[in-house]
N, C-alpha and C positions, 0 to 999 in steps of 0.2 A: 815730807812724808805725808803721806794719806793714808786715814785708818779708814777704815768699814769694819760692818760686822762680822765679813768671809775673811778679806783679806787685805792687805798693807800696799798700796803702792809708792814703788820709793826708789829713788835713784840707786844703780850701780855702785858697788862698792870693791875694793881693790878688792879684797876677799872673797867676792863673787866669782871672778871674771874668769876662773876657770872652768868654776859648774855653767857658767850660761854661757861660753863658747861652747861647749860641747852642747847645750843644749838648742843652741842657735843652729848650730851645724849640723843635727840629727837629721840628716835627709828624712827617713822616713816616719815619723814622725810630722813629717812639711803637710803630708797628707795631698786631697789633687787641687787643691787652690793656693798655694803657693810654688812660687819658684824654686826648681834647685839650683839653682845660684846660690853659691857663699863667698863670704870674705875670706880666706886665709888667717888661720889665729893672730899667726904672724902682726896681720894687718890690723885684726881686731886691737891687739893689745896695743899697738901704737895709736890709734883714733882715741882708746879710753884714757893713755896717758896723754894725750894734747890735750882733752876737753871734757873728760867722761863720760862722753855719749848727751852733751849737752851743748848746743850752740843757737843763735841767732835763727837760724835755719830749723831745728830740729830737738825736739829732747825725750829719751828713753827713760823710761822707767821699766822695773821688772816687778813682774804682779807677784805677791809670796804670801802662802796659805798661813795661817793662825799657829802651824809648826815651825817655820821661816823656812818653807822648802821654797826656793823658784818657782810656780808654774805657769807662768807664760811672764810677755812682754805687752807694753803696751805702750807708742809715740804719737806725737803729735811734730809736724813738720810742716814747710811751707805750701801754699798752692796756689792759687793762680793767679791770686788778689792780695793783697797786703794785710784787707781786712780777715781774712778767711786761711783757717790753718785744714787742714786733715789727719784723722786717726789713723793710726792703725793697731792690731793688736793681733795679738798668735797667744793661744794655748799649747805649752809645749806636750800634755800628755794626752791623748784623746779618750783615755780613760775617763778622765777629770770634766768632760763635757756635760753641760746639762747641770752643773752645780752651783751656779751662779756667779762664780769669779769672773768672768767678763765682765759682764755684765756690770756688777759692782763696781768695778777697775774703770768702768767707761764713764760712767754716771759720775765718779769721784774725779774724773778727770773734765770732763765736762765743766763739773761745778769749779774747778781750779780755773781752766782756761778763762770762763767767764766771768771769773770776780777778779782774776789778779790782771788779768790782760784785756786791751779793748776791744779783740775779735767781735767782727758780730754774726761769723757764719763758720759753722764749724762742718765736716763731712764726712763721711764714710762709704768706701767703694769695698765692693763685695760681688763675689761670683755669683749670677743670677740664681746658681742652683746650691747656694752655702747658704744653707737655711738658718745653721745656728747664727752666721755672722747678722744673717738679717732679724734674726729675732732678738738680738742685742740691740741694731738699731732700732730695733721699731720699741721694744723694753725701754729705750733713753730718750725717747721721743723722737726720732730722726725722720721725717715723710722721706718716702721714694719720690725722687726725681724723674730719672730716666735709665736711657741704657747708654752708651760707650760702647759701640761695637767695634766688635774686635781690637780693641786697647790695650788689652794685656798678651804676651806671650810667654804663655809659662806650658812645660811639661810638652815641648817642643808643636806646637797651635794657639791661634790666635782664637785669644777668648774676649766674651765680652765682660763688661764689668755694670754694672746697676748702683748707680750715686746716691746717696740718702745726705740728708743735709738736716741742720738746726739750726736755727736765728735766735740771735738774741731775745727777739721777745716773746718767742717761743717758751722761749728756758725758763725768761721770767715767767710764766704765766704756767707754766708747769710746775715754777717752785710757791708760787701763789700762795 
């Protein structure tokens, strides 16, 4: 578990798993940078009893406000290098935007990745025009890279995606 001063991030617990299927599932809510793709509950609840949303590949946390309400998610999963994982993260209410639970949840996640593991390049991809996703990277220290056109298809057209990245000694030199 990770504290901060907004919010807790912390693994899935069986007692969750039915408020954050339905919160995963909330299409609209998805808003236009995510996919409406979902898993099946079905599917969901059997992935969480194999592994609970944690493997080798990949591991979820759920972000939860100072109330223990869920609001968002936030993983980290493999990508292209061995050295190098990537983030991702969703706030599930878009009310809740602008308040710095991201934000926090990244930065805490961040500093876990690179004390407990030897990654030395961590990334985040984000819709060129998903300001708030970019101003959580740019908040955690992440430089833009570049663009990935047309890489993603979501909301039935191919969109492009804008890479943000952190090194190792970056991080160190941020945490100075």
């Amino acid at each position: 578990m990770l504290k901060g001063s907004l919010c807790t991030v912390r693994h899935l617990l069986t007692a969750d798993l039915n408020t954050f299927i339905a919160l995963v599932n909330d299409l609209p809510s998805r808003g236009d940078h995510f996919s409406a793709h979902f898993k099946s509950p079905e599917t969901m609840r059997k992935e969480f009893m194999q592994n609970g949303f944690v493997s080798d590949d990949s591991e979820l946390f759920v972000i939860e406000d100072s109330l223990h309400h869920i609001v968002g998610v936030i993983t980290h999963f493999k990508s292209r290098t061995p050295i190098t994982r990537e983030i991702g993260y969703r706030l599930f209410d878009p009310k809740l935007a602008g308040r710095g639970y991201v934000t926090e949840a990244c930065r805490m996640l961040v500093d876990y990745l690179f004390k407990v593991h030897q990654y030395h390049r961590l990334e985040l991809l984000t819709a060129p025009e998903n300001v708030a996703s970019i101003r959580v990277a740019q908040k955690c220290g992440f430089s833009a890279e570049g663009t990935l056109r047309q890489s993603f298809f979501i909301n039935g057209r191919y969109q492009d995606v804008q890479v943000f990245s952190l090194l190792r000694p970056e991080w160190e030199a941020l945490r100075g």
